[in-house]
N, CA, C and O of each residue as an XYZ file, in Angstrom:
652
protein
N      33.689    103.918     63.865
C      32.805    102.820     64.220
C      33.527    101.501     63.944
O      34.343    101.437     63.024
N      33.205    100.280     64.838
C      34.121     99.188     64.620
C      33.443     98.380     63.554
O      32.232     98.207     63.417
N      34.459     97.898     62.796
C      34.092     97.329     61.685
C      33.504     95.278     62.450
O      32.519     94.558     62.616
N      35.330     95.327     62.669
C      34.799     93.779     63.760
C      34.701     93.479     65.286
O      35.542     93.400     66.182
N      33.594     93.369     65.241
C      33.098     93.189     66.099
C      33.463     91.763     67.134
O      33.245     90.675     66.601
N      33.909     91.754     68.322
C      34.460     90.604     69.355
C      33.700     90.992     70.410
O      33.322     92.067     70.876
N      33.513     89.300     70.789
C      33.120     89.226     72.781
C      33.367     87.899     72.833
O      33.346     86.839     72.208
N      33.726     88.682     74.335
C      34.266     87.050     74.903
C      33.133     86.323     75.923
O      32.330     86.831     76.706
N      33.383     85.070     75.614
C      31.670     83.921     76.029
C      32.509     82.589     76.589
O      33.595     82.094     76.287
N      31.659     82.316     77.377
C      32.110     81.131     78.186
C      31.367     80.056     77.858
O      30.144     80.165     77.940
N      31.949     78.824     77.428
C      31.339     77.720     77.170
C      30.907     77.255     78.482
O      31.536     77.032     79.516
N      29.316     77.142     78.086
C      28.919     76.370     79.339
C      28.507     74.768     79.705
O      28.355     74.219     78.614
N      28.348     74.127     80.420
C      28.465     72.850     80.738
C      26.693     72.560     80.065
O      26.373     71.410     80.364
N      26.083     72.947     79.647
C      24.619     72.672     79.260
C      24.687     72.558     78.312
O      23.620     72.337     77.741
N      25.880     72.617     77.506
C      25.422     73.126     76.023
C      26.781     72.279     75.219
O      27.199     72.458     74.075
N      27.224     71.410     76.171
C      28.133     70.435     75.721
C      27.820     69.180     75.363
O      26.609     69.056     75.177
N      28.830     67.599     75.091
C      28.131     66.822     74.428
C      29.137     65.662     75.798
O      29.746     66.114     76.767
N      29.040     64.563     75.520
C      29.913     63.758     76.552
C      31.233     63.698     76.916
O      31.802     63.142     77.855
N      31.716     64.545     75.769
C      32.977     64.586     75.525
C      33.307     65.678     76.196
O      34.518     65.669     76.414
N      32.516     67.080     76.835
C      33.143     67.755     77.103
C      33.567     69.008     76.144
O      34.397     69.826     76.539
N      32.768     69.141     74.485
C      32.819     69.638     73.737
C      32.024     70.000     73.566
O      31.043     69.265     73.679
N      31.805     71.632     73.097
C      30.489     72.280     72.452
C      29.693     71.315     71.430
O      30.220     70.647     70.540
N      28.520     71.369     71.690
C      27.818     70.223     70.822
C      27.633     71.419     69.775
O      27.632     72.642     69.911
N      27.387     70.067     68.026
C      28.041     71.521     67.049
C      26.446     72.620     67.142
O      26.492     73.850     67.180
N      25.066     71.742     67.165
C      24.251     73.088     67.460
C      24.414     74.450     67.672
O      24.275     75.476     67.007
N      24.877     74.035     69.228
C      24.998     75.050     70.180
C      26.017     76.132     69.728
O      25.857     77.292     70.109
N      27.190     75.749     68.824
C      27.648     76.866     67.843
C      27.089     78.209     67.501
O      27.560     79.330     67.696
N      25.615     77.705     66.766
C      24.752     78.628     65.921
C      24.605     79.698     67.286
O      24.964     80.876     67.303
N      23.840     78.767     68.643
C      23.378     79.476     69.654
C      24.303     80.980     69.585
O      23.866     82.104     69.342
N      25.723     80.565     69.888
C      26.756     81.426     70.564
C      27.021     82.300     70.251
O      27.163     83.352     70.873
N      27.269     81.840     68.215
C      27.368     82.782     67.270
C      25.924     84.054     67.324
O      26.048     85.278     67.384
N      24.702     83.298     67.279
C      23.756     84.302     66.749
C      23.613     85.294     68.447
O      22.722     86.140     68.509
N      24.429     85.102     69.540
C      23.677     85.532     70.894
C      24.780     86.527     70.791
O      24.641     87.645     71.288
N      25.951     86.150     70.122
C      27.520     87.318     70.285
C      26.686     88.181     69.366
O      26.724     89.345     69.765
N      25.913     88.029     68.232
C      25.921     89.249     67.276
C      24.684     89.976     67.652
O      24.710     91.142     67.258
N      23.844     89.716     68.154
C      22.837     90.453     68.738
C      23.416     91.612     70.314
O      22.884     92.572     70.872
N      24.456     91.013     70.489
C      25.172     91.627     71.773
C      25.811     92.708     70.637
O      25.265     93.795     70.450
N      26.628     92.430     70.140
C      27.304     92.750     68.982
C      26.919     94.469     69.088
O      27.330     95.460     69.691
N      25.795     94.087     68.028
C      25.181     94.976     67.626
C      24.551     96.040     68.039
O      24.310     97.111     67.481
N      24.246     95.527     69.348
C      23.111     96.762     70.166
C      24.018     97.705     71.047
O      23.577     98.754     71.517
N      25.700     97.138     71.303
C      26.025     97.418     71.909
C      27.350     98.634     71.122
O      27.682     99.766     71.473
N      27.792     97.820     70.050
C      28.388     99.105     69.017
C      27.522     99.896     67.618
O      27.951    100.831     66.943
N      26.555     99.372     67.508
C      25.494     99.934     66.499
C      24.219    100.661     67.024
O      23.434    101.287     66.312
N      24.121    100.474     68.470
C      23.046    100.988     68.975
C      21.241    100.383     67.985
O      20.182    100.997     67.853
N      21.613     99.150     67.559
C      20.133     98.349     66.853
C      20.465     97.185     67.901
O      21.352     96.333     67.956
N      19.280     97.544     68.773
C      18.598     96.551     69.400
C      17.248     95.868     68.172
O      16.171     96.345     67.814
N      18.011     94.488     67.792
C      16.887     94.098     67.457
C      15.357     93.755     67.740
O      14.532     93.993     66.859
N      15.058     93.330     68.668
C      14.234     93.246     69.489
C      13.230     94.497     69.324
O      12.053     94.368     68.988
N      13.883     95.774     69.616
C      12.968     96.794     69.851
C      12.581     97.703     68.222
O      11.734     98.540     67.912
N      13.713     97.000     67.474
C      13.630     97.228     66.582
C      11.919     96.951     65.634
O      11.162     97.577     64.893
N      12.044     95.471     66.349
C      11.040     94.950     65.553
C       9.228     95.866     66.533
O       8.154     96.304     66.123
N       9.778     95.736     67.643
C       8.299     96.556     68.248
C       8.101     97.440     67.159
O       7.195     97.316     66.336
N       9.375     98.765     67.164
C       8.725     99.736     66.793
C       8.230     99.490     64.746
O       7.354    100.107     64.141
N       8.916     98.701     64.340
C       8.787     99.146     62.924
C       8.436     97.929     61.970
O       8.536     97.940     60.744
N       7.949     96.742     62.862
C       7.386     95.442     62.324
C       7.946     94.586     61.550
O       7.445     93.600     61.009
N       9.633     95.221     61.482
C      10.319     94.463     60.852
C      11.749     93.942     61.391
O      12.138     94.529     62.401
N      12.739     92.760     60.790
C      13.480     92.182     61.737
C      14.181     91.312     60.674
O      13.683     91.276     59.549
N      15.041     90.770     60.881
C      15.610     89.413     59.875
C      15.629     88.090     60.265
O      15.944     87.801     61.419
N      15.353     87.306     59.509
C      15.516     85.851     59.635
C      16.367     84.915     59.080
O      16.351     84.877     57.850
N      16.968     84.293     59.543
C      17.944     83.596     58.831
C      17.368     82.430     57.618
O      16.517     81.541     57.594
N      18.274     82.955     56.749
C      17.831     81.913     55.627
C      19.043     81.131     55.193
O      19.018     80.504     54.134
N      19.945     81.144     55.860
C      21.368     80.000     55.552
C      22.086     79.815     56.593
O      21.646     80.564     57.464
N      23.134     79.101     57.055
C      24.085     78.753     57.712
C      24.836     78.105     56.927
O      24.338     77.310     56.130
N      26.538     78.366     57.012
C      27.364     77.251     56.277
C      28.838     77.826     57.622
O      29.219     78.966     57.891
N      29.294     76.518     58.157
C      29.422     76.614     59.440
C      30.880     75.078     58.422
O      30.835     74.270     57.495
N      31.976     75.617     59.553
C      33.009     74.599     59.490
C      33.256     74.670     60.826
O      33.043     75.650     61.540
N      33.773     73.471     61.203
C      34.436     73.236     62.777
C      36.050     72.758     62.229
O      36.350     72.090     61.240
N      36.855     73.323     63.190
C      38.074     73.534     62.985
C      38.692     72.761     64.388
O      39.278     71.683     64.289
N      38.562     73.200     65.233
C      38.946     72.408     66.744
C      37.966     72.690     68.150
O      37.585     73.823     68.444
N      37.722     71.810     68.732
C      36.346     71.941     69.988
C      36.699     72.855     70.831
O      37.834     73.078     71.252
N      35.659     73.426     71.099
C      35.302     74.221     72.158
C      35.114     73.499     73.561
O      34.404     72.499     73.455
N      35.538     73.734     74.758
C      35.678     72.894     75.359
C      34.782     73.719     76.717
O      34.786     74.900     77.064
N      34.092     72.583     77.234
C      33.091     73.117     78.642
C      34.339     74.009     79.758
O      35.401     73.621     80.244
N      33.569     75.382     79.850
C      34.072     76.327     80.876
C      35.227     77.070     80.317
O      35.986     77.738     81.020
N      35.350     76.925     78.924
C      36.746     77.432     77.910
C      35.763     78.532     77.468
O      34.610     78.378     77.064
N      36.654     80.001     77.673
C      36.820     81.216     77.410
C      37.257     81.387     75.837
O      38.341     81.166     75.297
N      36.084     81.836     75.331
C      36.044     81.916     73.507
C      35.755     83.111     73.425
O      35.094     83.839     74.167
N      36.471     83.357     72.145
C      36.387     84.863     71.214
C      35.583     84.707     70.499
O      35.548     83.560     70.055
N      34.446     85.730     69.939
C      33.571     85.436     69.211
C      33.823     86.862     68.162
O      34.164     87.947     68.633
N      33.674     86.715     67.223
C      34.170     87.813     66.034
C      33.363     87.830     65.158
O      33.229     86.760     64.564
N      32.433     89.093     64.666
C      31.415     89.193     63.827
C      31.848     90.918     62.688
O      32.158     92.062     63.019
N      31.649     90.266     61.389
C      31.874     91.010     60.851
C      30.436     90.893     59.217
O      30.141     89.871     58.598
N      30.003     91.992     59.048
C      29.182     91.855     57.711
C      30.185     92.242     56.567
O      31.071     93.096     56.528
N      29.820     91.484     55.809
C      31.210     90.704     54.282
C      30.076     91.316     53.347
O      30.688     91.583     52.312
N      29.027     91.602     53.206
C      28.094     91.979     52.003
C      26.665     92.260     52.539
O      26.118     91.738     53.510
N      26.158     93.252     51.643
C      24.484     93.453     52.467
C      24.283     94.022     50.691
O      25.129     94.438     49.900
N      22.763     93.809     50.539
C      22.298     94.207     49.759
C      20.659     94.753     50.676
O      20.382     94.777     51.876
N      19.599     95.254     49.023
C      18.595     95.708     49.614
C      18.005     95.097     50.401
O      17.394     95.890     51.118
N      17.770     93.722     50.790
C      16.860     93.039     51.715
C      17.744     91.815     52.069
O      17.180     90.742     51.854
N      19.331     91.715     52.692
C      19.916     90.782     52.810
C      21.304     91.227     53.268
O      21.975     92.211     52.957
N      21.559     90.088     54.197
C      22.847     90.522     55.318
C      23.554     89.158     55.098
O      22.885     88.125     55.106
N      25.479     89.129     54.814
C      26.030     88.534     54.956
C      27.023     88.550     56.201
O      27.919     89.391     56.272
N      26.809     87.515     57.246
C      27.819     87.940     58.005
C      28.375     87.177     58.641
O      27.958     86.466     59.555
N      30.012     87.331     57.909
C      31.383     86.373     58.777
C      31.199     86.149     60.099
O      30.713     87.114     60.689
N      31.424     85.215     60.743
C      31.736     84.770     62.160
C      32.883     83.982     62.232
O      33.277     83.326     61.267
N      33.496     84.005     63.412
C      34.602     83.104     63.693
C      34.641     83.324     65.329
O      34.503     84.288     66.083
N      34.890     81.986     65.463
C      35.077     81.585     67.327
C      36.287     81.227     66.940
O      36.634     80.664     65.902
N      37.274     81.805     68.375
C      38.989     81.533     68.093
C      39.159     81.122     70.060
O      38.285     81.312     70.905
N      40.164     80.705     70.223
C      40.204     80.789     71.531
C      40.257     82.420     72.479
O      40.392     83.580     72.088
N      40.122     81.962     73.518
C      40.619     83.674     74.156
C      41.479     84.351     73.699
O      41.163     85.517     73.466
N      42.854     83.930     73.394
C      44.103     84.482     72.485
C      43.676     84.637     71.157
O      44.584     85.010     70.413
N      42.804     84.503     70.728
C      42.894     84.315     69.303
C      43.838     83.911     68.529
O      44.248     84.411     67.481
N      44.282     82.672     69.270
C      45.643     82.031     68.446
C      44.920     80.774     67.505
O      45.044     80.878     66.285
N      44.338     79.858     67.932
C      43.268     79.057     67.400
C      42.048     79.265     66.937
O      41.188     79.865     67.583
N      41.828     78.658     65.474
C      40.437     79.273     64.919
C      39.682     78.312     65.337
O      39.968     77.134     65.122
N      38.783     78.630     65.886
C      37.445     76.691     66.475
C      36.110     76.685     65.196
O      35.216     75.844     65.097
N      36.286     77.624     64.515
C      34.802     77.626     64.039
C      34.743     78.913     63.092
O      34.920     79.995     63.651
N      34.457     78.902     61.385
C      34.328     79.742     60.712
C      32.404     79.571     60.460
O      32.004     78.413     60.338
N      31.363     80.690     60.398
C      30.267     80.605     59.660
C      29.936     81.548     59.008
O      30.413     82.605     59.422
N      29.201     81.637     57.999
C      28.814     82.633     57.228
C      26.838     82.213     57.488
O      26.019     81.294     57.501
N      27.003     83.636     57.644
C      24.821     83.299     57.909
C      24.705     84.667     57.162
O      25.387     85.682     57.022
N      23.442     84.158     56.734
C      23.073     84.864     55.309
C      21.649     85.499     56.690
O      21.490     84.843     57.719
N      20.909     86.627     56.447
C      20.124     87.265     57.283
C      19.158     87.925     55.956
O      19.516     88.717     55.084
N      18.000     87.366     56.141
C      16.601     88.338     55.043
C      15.709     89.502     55.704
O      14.772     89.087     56.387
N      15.826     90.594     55.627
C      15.055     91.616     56.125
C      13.636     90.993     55.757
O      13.490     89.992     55.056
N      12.819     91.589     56.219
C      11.486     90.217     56.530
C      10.357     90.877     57.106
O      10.375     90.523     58.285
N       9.363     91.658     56.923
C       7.902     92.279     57.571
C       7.156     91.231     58.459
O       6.832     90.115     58.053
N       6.959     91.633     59.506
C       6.149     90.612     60.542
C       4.973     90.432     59.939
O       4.403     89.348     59.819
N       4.549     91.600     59.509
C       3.063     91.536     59.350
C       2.990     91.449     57.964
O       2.010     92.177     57.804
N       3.322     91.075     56.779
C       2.647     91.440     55.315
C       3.502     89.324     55.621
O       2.913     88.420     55.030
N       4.399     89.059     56.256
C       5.653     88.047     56.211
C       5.831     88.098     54.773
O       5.156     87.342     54.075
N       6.513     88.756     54.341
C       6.984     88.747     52.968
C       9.007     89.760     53.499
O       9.354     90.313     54.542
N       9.635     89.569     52.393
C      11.033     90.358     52.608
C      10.794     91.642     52.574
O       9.789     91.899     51.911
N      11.257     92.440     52.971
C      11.005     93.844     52.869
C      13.014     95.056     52.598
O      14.200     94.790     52.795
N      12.644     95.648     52.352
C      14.023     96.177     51.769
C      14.603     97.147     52.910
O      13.893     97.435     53.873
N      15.531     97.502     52.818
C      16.494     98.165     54.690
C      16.397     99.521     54.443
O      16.893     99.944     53.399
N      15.734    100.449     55.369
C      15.851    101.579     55.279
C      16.878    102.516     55.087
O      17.813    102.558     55.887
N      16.824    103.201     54.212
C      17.845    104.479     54.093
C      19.186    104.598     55.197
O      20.386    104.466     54.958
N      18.527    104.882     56.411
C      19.404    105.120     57.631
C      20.294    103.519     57.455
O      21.523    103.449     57.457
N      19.433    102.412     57.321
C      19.626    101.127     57.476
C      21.155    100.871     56.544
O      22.231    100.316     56.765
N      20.704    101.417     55.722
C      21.670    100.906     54.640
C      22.684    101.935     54.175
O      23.118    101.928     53.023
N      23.076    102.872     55.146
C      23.605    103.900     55.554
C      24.936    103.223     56.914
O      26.161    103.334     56.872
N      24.132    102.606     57.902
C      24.718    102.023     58.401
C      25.756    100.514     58.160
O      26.653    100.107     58.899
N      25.355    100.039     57.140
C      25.613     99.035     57.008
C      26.446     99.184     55.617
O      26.757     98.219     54.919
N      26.770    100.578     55.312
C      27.767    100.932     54.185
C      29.192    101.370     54.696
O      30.286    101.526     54.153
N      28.612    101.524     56.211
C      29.585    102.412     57.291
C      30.705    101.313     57.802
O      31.888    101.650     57.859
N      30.326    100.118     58.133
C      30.534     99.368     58.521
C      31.096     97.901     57.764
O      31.894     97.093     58.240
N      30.509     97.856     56.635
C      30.835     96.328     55.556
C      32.302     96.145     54.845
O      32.817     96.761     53.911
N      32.692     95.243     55.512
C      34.443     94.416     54.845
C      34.106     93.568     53.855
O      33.777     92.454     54.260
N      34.081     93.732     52.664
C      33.941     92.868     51.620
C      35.090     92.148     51.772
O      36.183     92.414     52.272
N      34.425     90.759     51.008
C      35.920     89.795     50.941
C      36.154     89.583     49.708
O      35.398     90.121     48.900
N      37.134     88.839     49.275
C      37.281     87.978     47.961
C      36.405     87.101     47.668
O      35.837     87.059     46.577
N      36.232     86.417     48.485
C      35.965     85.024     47.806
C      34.402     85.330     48.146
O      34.127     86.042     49.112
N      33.362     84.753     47.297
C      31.738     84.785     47.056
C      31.490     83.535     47.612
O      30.422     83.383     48.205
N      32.372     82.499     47.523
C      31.733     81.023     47.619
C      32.557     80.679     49.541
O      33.748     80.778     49.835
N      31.682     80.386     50.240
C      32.546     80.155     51.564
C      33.784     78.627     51.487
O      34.748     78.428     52.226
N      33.391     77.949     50.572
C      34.526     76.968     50.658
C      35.805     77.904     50.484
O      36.505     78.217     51.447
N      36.004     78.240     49.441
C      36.688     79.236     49.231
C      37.447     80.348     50.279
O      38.637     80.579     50.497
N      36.368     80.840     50.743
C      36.995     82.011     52.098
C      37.290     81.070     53.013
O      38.367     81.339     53.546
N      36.780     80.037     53.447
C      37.267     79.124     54.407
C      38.649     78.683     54.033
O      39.567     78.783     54.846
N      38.895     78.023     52.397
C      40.829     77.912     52.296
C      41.458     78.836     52.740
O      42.314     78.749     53.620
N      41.043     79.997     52.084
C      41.349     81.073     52.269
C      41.947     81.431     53.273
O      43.142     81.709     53.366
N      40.949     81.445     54.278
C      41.641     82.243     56.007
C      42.373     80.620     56.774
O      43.082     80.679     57.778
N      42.041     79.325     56.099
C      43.205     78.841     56.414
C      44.828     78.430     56.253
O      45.663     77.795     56.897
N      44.745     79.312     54.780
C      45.820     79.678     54.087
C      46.653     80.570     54.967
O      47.867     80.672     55.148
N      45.444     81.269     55.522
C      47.044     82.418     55.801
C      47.083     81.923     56.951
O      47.902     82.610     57.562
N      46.620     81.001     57.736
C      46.759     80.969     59.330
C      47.823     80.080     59.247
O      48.464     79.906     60.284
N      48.141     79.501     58.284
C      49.229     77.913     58.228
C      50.892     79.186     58.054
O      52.021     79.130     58.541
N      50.205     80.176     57.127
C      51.000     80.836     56.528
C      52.188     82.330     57.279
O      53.293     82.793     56.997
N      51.115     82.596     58.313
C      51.019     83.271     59.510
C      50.806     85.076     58.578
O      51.318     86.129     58.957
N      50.125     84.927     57.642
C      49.595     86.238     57.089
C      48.022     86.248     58.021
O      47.296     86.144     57.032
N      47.498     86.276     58.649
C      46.096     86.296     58.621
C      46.304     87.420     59.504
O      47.353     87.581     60.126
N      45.409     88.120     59.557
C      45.871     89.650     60.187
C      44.334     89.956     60.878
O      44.130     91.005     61.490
């Protein structure tokens, strides 16, 4: 099973700023639309149907997002999703937009995800299977604090270790 997860997304002209650059919003958009693709498509969890059948789903409770170099209207981006940590009722998960080559990094985020009951709206904890899957799959990192993982992966990119 793939650990990281990539798709490639086209910046579109709606979602730019005057300049011709991804407006930084529209980031979150790209990021959270690659990992829902992501997911349903190598994990077989459609969220969505997820939540029909079993009333539950996650919500984001953080973003911490760096911009590195613009995304540019009609520019062909890599989008790369990987979960760095999960506990009982909580999902950490790396993102990075690079160009098509993945030679340029445009954008590191870390979004924190709360398992979450529709109906009681209180957190609720990840099922067995859930957390089965997500043991199958999780790249822990070093660093806990994202300033940190952010030097970090720009350490090795200056360095040409980043792998």
């Amino acid at each position: 099973m793939e650990k990281i997860l990539k798709t490639k997304r086209k910046i579109r002209f709606q979602d730019c700023d005057p300049f011709n650059h991804l407006n930084n919003s529209k980031y979150l958009d790209y990021f959270i639309n690659a990992r829902e693709d992501q997911i349903a498509e190598n994990y077989d969890l459609d969220i969505f149907k997820f939540m029909k059948t079993t009333g539950l789903s996650w919500v984001v409770a953080s973003n911490q997002i760096n911009y590195l170099k613009p995304a540019f209207t009609m520019e062909t981006v890599l989008i790369e999703s990987q979960l760095i940590q999960y506990t009982d009722n909580l999902l950490l998960v790396e993102m990075k937009m690079w160009n098509e080559n993945e030679t340029e990094l445009k954008a590191i985020l870390w979004i924190k995800f709360i398992h979450y009951n529709i109906q009681t709206q209180k957190t609720a904890n990840h099922s067995d299977d859930l957390m089965q899957l997500f043991q199958s799959v999780v790249i822990p990192v070093d660093q806990t604090i994202f300033e940190n993982r952010f030097l970090a992966i720009i350490q090795k990119l200056k360095t040409g270790t980043y792998a």
